[in-house]
C-alpha positions as semicolon CSV with decimal commas, in nm:
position;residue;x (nm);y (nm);z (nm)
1;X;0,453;1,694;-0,569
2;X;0,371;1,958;-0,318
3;X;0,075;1,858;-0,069
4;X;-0,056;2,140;0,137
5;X;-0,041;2,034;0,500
6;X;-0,361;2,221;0,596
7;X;-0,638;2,285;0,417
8;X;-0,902;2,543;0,527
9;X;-0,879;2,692;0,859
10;X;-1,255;2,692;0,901
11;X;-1,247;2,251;0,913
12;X;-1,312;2,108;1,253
13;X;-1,028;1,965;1,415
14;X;-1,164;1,594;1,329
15;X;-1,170;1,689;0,958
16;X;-0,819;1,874;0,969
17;X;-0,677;1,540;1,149
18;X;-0,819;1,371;0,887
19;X;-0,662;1,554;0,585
20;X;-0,307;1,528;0,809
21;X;-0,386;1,148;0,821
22;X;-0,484;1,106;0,453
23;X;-0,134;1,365;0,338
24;X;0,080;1,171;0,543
25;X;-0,024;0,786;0,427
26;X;-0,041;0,932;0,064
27;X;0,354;1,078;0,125
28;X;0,438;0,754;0,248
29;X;0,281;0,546;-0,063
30;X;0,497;0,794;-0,280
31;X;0,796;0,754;-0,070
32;X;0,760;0,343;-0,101
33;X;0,650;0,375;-0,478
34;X;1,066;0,483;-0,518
35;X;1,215;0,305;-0,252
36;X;1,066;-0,015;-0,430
37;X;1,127;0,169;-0,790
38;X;1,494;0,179;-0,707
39;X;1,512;-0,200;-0,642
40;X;1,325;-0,284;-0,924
41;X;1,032;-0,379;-0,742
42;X;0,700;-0,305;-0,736
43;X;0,522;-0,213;-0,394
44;X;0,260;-0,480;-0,371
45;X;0,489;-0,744;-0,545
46;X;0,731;-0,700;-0,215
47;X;0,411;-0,716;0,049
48;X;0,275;-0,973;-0,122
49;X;0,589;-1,157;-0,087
50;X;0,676;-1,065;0,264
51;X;0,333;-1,143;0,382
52;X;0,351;-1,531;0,256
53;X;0,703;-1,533;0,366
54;X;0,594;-1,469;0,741
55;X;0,272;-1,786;0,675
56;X;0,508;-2,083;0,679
57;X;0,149;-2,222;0,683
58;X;0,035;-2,017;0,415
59;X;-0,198;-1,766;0,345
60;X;-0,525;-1,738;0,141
61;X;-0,568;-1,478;-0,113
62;X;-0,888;-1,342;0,061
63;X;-0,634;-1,269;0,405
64;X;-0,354;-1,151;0,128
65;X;-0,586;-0,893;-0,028
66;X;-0,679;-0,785;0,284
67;X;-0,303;-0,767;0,455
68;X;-0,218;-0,505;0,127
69;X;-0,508;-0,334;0,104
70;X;-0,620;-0,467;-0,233
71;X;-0,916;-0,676;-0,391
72;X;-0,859;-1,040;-0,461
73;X;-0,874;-0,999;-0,891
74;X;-0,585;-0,771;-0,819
75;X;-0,440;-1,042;-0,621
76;X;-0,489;-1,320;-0,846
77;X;-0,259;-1,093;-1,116
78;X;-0,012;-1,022;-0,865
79;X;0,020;-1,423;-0,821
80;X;0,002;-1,506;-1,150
81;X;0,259;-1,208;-1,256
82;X;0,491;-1,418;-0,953
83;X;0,478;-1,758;-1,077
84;X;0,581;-1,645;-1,418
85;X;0,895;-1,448;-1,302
């Protein structure tokens, strides 16, 4: 899927950086989506995992939710979806 790089030409250089910002982190959510696809993985399974691999204390799941950018029901799933595999 084709993102246009720049929007309008009339935006003010903060709101054009902003759109640049935005297309890039959205290509780079795609380009994880199928890196992780092709393993058979999905994207917040593996940060989830890599995250509480680096807490050989642990972690809670209000610091986990935070570390991937998700809210702590979506969390608890994730977990529970884990244990089970």
């Amino acid at each position: 899927m084709q993102r246009p790089i720049f929007r309008e030409i009339w935006q003010t250089p903060g709101e054009q950086m902003y759109h640049l910002l935005t297309s890039l982190y959205m290509h780079m959510i795609e380009a994880e989506d199928e890196l992780f696809a092709s393993m058979g993985v999905e994207r917040n399974s593996f940060w989830a995992l890599w995250h509480i691999g680096r807490s050989p204390q642990g972690i809670s799941m209000t610091d986990l939710s935070r570390a991937i950018l998700s809210d702590k029901s979506t969390i608890t799933h994730l977990i529970d979806r884990l244990e089970e595999a």
